[in-house]
C-alpha positions as CSV (number, residue, x, y, z in Angstrom):
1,X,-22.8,-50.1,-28.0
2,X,-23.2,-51.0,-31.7
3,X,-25.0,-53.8,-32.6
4,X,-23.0,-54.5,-35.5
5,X,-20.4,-56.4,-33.7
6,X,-20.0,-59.6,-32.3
7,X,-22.9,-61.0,-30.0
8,X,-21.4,-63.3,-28.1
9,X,-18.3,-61.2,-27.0
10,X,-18.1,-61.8,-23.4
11,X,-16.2,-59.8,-20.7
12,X,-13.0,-61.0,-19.7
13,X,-10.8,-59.5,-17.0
14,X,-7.1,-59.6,-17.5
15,X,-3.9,-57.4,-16.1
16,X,-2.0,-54.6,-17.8
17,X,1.3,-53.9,-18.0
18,X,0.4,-52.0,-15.3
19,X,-1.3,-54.3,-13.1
20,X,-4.4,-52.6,-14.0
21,X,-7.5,-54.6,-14.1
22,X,-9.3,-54.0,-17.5
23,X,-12.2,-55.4,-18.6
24,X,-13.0,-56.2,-22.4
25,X,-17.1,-55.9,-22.8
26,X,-19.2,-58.1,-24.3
27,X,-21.6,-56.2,-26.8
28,X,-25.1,-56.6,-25.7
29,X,-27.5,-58.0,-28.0
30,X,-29.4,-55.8,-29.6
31,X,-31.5,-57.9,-32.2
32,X,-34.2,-60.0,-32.3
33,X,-35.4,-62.5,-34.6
34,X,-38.8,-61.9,-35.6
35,X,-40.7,-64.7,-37.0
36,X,-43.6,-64.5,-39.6
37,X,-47.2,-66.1,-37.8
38,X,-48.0,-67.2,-41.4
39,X,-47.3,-70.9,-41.4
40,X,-47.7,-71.4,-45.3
41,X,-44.6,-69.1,-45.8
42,X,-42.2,-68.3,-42.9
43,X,-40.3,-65.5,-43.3
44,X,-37.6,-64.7,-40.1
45,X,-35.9,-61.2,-39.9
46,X,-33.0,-60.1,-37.5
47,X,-33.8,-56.8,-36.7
48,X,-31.4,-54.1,-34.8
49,X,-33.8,-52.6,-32.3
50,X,-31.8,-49.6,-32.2
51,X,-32.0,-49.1,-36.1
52,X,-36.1,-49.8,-35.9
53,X,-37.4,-46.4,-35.5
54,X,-40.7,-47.5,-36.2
55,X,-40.7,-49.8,-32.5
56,X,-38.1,-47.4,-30.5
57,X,-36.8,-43.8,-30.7
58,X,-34.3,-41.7,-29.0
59,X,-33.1,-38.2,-28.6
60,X,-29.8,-36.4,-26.2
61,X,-29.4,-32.8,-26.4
62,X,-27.1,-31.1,-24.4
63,X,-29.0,-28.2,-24.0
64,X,-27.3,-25.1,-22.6
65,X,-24.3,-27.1,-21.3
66,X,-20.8,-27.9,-23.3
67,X,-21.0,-31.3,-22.8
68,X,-23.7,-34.2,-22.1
69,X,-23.3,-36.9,-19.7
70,X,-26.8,-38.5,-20.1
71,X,-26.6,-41.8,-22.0
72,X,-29.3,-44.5,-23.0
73,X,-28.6,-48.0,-23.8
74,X,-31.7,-51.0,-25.4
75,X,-30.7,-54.5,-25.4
76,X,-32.3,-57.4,-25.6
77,X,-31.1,-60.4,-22.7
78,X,-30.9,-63.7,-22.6
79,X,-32.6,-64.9,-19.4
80,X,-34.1,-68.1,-17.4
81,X,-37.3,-66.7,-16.3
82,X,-38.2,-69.7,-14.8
83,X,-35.5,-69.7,-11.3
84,X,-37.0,-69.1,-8.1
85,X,-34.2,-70.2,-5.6
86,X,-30.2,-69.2,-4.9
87,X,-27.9,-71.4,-6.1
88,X,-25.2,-73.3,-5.0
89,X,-22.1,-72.0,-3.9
90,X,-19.8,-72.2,-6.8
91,X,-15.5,-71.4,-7.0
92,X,-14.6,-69.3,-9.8
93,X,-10.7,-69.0,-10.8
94,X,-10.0,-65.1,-10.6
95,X,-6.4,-63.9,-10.5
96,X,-5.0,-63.5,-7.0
97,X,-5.0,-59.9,-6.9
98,X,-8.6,-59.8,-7.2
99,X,-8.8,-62.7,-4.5
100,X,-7.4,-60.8,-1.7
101,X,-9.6,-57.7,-2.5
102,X,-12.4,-59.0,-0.3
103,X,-10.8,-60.6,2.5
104,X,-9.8,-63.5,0.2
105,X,-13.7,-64.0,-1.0
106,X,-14.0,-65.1,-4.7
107,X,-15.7,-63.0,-6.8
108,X,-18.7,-64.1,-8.3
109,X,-19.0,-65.9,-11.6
110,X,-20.8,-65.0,-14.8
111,X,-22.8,-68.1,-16.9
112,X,-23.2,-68.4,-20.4
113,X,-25.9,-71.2,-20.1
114,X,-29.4,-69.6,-21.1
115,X,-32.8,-70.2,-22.4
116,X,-33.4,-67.8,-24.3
117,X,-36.0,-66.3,-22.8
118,X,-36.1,-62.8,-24.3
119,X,-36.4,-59.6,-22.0
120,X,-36.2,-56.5,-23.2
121,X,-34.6,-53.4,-21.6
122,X,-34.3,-50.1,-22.4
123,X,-32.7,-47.5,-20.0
124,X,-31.8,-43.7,-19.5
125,X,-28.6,-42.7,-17.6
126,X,-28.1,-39.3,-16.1
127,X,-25.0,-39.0,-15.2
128,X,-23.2,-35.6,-13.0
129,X,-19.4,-34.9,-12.2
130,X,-18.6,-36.3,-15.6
131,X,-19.5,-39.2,-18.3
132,X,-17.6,-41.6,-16.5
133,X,-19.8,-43.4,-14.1
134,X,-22.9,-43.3,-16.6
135,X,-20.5,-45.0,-19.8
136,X,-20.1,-47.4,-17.7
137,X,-23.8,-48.5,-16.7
138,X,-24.1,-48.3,-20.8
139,X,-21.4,-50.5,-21.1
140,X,-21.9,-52.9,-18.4
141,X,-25.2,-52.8,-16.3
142,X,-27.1,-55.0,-19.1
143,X,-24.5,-57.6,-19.1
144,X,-24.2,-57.7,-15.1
145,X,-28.3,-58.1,-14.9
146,X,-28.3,-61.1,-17.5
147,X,-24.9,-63.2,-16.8
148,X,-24.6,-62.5,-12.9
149,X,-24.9,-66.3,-11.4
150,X,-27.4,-65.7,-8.2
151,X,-25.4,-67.9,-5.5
152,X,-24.8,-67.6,-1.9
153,X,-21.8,-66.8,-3.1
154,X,-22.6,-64.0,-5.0
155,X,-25.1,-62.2,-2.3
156,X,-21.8,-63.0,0.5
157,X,-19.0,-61.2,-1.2
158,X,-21.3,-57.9,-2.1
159,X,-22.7,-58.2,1.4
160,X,-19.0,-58.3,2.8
161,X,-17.5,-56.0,0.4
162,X,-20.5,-53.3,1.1
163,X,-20.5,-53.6,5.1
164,X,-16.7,-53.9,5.4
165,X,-14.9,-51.8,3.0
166,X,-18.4,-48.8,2.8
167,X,-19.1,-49.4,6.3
168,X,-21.4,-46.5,8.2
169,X,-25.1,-47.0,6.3
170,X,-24.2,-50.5,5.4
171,X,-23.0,-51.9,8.4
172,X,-26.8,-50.7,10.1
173,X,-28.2,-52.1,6.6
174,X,-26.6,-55.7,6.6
175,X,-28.0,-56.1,10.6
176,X,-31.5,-56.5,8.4
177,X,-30.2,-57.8,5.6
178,X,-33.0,-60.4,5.1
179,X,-35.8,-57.9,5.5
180,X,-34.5,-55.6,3.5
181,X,-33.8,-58.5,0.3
182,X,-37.7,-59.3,1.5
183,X,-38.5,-55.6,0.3
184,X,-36.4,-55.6,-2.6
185,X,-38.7,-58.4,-4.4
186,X,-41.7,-56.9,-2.7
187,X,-42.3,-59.6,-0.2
188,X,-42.2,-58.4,2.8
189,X,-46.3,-56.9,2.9
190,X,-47.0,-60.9,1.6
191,X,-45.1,-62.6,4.0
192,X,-46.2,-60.6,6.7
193,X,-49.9,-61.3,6.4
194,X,-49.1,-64.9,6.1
195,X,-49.7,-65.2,9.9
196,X,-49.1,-69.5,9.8
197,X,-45.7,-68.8,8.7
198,X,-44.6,-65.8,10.3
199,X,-41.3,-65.2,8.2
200,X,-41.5,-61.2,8.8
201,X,-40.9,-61.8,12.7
202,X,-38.3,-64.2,12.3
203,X,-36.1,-62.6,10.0
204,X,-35.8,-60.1,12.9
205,X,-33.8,-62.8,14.2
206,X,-32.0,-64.5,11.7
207,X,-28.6,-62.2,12.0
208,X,-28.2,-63.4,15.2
209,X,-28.8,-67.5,14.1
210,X,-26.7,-67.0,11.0
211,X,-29.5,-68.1,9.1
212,X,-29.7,-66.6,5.2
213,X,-33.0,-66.0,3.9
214,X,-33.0,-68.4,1.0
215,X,-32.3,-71.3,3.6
216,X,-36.0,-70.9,5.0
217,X,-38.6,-73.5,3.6
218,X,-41.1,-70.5,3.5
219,X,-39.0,-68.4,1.8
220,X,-39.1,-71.1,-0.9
221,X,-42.5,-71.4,-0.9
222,X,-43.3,-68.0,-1.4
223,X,-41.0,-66.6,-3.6
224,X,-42.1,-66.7,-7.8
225,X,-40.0,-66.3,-10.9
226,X,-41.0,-62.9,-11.1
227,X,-39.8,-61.9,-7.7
228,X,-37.2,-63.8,-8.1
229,X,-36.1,-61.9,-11.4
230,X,-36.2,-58.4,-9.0
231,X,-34.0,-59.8,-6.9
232,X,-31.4,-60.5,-9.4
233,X,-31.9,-57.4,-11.0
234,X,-31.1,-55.5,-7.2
235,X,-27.9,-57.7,-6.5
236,X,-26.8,-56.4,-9.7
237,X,-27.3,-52.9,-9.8
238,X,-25.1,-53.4,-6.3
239,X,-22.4,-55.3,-8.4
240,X,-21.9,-52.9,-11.3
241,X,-21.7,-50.4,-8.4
242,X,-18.8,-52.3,-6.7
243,X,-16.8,-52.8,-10.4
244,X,-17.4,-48.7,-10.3
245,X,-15.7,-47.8,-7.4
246,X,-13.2,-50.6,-7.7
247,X,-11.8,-51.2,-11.0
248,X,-12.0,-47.8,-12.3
249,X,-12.2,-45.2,-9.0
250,X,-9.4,-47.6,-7.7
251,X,-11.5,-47.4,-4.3
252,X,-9.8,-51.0,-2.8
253,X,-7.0,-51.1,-4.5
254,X,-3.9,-52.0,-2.3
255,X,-0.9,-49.3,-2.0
256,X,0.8,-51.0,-4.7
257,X,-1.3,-51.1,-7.1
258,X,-2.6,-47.5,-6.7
259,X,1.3,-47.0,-7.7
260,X,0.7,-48.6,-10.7
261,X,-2.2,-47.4,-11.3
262,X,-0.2,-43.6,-11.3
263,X,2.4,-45.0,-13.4
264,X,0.1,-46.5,-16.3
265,X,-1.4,-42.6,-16.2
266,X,1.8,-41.4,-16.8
267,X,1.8,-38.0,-19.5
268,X,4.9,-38.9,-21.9
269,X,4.9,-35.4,-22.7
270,X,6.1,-34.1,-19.6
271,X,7.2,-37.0,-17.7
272,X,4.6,-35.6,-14.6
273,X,2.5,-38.6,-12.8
274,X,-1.4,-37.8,-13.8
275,X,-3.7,-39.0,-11.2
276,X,-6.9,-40.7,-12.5
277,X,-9.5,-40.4,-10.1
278,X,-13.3,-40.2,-11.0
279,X,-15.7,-38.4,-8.6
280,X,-18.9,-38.8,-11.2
281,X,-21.8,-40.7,-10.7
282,X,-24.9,-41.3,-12.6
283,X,-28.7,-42.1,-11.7
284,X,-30.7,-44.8,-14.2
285,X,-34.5,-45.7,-14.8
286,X,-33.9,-49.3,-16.6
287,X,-37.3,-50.7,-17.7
288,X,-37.6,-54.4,-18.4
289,X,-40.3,-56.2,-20.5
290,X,-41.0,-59.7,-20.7
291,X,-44.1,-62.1,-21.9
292,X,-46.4,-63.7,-19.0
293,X,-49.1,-64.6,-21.6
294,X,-48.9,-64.9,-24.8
295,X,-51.2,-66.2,-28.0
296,X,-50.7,-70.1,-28.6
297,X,-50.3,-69.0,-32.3
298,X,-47.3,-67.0,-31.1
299,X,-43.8,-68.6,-30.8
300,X,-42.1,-65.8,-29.2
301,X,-44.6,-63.6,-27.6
302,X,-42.7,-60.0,-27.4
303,X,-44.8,-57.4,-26.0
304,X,-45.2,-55.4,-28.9
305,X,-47.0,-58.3,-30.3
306,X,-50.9,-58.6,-30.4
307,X,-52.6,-61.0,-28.1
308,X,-49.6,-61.1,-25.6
309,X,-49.8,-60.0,-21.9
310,X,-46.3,-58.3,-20.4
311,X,-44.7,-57.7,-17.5
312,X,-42.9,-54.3,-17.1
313,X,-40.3,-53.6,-14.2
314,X,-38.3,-50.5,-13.8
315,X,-35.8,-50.3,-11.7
316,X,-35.1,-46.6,-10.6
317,X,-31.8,-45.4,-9.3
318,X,-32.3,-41.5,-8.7
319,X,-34.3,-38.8,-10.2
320,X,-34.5,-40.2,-13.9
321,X,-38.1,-41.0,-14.5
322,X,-40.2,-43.4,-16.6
323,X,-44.1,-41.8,-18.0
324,X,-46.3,-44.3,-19.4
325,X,-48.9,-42.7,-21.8
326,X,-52.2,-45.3,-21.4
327,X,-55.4,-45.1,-24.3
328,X,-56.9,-42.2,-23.1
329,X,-53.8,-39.9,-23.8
330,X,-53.2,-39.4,-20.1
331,X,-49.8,-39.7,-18.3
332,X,-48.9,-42.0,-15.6
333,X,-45.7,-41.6,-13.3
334,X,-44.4,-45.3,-13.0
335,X,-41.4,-44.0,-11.1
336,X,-40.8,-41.1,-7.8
337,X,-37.9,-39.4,-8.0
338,X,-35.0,-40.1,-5.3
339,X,-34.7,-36.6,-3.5
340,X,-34.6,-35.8,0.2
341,X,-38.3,-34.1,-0.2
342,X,-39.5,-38.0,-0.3
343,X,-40.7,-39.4,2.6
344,X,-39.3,-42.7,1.5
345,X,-36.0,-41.9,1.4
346,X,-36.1,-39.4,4.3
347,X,-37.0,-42.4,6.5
348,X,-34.7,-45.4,4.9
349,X,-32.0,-42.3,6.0
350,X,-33.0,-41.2,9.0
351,X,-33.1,-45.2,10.0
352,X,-29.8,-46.3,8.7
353,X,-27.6,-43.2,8.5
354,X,-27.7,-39.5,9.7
355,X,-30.4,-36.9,9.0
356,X,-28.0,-34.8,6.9
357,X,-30.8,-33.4,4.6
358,X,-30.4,-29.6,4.2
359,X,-31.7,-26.5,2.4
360,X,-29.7,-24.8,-0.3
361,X,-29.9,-21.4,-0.8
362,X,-32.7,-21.8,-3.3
363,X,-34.9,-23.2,-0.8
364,X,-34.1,-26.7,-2.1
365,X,-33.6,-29.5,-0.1
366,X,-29.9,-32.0,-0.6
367,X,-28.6,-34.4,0.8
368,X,-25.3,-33.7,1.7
369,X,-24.6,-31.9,-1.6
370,X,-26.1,-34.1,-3.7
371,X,-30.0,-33.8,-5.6
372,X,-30.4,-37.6,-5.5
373,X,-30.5,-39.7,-2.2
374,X,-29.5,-42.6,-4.8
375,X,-26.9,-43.1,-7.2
376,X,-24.5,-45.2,-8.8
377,X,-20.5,-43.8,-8.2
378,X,-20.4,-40.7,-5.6
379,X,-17.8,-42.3,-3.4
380,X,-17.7,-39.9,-1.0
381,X,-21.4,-40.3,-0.1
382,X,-21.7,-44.1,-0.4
383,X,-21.0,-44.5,4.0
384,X,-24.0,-42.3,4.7
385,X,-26.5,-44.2,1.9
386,X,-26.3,-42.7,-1.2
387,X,-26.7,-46.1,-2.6
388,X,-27.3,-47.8,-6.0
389,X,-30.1,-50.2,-4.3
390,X,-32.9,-50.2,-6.7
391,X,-36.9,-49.2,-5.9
392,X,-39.3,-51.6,-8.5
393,X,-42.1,-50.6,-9.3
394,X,-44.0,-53.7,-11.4
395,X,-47.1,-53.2,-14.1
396,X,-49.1,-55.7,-16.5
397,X,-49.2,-54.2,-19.6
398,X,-50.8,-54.9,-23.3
399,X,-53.8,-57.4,-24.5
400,X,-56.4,-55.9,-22.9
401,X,-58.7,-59.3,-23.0
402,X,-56.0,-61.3,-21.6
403,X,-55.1,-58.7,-18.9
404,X,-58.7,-58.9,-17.7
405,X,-58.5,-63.0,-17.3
406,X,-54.9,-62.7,-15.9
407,X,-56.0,-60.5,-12.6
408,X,-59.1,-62.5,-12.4
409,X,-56.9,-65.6,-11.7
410,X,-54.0,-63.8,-9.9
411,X,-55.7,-60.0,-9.0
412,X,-55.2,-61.1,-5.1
413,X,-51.5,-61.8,-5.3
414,X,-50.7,-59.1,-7.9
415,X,-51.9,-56.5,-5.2
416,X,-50.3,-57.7,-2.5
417,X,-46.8,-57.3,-4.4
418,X,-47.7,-54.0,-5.7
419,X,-48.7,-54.7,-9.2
420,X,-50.6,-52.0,-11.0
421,X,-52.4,-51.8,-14.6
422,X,-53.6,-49.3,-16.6
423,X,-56.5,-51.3,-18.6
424,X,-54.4,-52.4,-21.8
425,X,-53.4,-51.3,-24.9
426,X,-51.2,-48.6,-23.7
427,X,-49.5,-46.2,-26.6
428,X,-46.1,-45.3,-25.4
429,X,-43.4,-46.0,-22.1
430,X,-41.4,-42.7,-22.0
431,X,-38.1,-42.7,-20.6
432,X,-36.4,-39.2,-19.5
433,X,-33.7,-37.7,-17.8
434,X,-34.1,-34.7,-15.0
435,X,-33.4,-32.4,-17.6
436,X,-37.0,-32.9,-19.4
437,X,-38.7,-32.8,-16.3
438,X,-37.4,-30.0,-14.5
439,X,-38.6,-28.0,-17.6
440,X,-42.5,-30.1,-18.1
441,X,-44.7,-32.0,-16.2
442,X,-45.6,-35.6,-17.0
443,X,-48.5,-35.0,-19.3
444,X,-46.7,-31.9,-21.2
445,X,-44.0,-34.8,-22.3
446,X,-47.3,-37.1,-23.4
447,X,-49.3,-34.1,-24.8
448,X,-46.3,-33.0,-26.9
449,X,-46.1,-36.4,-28.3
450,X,-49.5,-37.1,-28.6
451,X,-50.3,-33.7,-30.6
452,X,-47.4,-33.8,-33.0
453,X,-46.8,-37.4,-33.8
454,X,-50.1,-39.6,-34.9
455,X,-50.3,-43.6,-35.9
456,X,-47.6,-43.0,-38.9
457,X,-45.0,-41.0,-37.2
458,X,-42.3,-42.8,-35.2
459,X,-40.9,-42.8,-31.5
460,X,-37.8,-41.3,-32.9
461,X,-39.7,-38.6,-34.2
462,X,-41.0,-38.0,-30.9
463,X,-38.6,-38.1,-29.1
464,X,-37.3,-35.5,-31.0
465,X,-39.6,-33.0,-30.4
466,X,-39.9,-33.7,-26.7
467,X,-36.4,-32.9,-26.6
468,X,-36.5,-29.4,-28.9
469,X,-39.4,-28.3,-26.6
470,X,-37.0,-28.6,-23.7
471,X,-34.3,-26.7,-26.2
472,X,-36.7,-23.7,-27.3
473,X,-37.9,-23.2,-23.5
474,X,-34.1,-23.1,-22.3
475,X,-33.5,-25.6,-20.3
476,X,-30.2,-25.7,-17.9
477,X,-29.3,-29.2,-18.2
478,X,-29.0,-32.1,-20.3
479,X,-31.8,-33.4,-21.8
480,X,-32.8,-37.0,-22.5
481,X,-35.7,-38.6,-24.1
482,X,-36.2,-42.4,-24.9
483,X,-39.6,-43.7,-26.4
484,X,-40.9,-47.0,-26.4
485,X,-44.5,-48.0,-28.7
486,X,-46.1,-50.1,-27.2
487,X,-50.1,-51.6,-28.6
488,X,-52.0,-48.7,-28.5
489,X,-49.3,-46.4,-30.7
490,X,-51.4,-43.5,-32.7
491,X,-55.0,-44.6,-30.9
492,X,-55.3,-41.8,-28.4
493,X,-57.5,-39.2,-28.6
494,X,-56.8,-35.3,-30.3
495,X,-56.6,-33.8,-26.7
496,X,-54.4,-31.5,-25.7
497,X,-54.3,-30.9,-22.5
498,X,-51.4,-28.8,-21.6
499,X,-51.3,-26.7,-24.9
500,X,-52.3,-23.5,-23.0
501,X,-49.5,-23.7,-20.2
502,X,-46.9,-24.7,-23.6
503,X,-47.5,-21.8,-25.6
504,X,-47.9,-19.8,-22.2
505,X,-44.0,-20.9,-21.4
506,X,-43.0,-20.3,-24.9
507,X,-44.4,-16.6,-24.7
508,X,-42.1,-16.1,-21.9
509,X,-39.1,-17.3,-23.6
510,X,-40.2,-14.8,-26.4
511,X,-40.8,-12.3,-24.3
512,X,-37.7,-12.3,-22.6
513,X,-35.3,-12.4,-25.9
């Protein structure tokens, strides 16, 4: 979305003619305010972060296909960093039609109260049976992770709607729903060692007492900001899932309204009823950067600053992947892809739904028909767990001095909850669809950057050529490349250590035409 238009242009829902339920977006922010550190003279610029080539670059192709449904999407929220419990139940006024949806639950609010904590985001959508499903994430997902109010509320009606209206892996999934929120923030290794409180082996029994997670005094005092944040950012992935498959794939609407719905598609040309009904979906690696430690001297502390320590979270949904180059020019998977061939996801199946993993006739293993054990939209494969539910994977990232004090004080707990570093001053967080890597391995995307671009080229320019590599080798799908610099941009070394098996691929190309 353009970040020339209004900021503060929230969603509102509304009716149609119709009695369609639209939804007018609110434009995500996109600029930040960046203050000078010289006290004598302050100087403050709002810059566009999608027009600053210099911090972040992007390239789509769509290859060898006639259309591309890969998207991207940067924005800059708005957030409390600082909330570590669920909040009270609170009654939202929604019109009627959307009251009865859920067996006459109300649906949860958005806020507008912040303070103005800035995260940053920046995410790749891949999306496959058309554009629909991944527009919408671009439009939407941002907005859902910063505004949605965390309430008991909230967690109830996407609870109900998922185990009453998806049934089959959710029903199995909502008998443990408290273990699995506990492994959503990454708690459940930490609780489970904490053999005085024990809060592992009784949330085996807390469907059976009614008891909610949240309501236990040691779920309070365990839980930080930080896990806190994941699980706001997993109840909302779930919610822009829901507005998918409701609002616009008209998956609970009632008889009448599904008439209406026909008659607002109506062709005037020839008077025939046109049917609107989206069978897309769409994967998504969203990355989110915030501050944890920042130079006193520093009124914001963004992570692209110097001196500042940062948290980075990506949330991945699919086969999408996020590469982090570090110093040394060598390339880091942050992500694992969502396929039946992980062992991850072959068990979370096999536990709450069917083995239905099979073999192709290229020898390659789906799920059903699907690639991806995860995904946003694919309503037809929702029952037996292709789900939007979020795996986290959480790094420490920049000042390499203040890195070094920050485990020494916290090492213990970072572990525990899965943290991982990489030393500091890392050059660049890639972030691609499948169609880069199913034509180059994690260090061929880094190599190509590294041995093309140096301190004075730009992310845009790199991402570029990452995505004309996947052109002149001839790629099959679309191809997606997003680029974030982060401290140690231009610093790495003149190695190249995939040029032989580039050039070798390129020959073949060649050779063939």
């Amino acid at each position: 979305m353009s970040g020339n238009r209004c900021d503060n242009m929230y969603r509102s829902i509304g009716t149609t003619k119709a009695g369609l339920v639209w939804h007018a977006t609110r434009c995500l922010s996109q600029r930040v305010e960046i203050k000078s550190l010289n006290s004598s003279s302050p100087i403050a610029f709002n810059v566009n972060i999608m027009k600053a080539p210099s911090n972040f670059g992007y390239a789509s192709s769509r290859v060898n296909r006639p259309y591309n449904e890969d998207r991207y999407q940067a924005g800059i929220l708005d957030m409390d960093l600082n909330i570590k419990k669920v909040g009270d139940e609170t009654s939202n006024s929604v019109d009627a039609y959307l009251n009865e949806r859920i067996n006459k639950l109300t649906e949860p609010a958005y806020t507008n109260n912040y303070l103005h904590q800035k995260v940053f985001n920046y995410s790749v959508f891949d999306g496959h049976g058309g554009g629909e499903c991944s527009e919408y994430l671009k439009s939407h997902l941002l907005e859902s992770v910063e505004r949605l109010q965390i309430t008991e509320e909230t967690i109830d009606f996407l609870m109900q709607f998922y185990r009453k209206k998806i049934g089959g892996y959710w029903k199995r999934w909502y008998r443990r729903e408290n273990q699995q929120l506990l492994n959503a923030m990454g708690l459940g290794r930490v609780l489970k060692e904490n053999e005085s409180k024990q809060l592992l082996l009784k949330s085996r029994k807390l469907h059976d007492s009614k008891t909610k997670l949240w309501q236990l005094p040691e779920f309070a005092s365990q839980v930080t900001p930080y896990d806190f944040f994941k699980l706001r950012v997993f109840l909302s992935f779930l919610y822009v899932d829901y507005q998918f498959l409701t609002y616009e794939n008209m998956f609970n609407h009632t008889e009448e309204h599904k008439v209406q719905h026909i008659q607002g598609y109506q062709n005037s040309m020839t008077g025939q009823e046109q049917v609107k009904m989206i069978n897309s979906g769409s994967t998504c690696t969203s990355a989110f950067i915030y501050c944890v430690d920042k130079d006193n001297n520093d009124p914001d502390g963004y992570y692209f600053h110097d001196n500042v320590l940062s948290r980075l979270l990506v949330a991945q949904v699919g086969d999408t992947r996020a590469i982090l180059c570090d110093k040394n020019g060598v390339a880091h998977a942050l992500t694992r892809d969502h396929h039946p061939s992980n062992p991850t996801e072959s068990r979370r199946l096999t536990k709450f739904s069917a083995n239905l993993i099979m073999t192709d006739s290229f020898g390659e293993e789906r799920y059903l028909n699907l690639a991806n054990t995860r995904s946003f939209g694919d309503i037809s494969a929702k029952d037996v767990g292709v789900s939007a539910e979020p795996e986290f994977f959480d790094y420490l990232i920049g000042d390499p001095a203040k890195m070094e004090k920050y485990i020494q004080t916290h090492g213990d707990h970072l572990k525990k909850v899965g943290v991982k570093w990489f030393g500091g001053d890392e050059c660049f967080l890639a972030l691609v669809s499948d169609g880069v890597t199913n034509c180059m391995t994690d260090q061929e995307v880094v190599d190509v950057i590294t041995s093309t671009t140096d301190a004075r080229g730009t992310p845009k320019e790199a991402a570029t050529q990452v995505d004309h590599f996947v052109e002149d080798v001839g790629g099959d799908d679309n191809a997606t490349c997003c680029i974030v610099r982060l401290n140690g941009w231009g610093k790495w070394p003149k190695i190249d250590r995939t040029k032989e098996l580039r050039e070798d691929r390129l020959g073949n190309v060649l050779r063939r035409t």
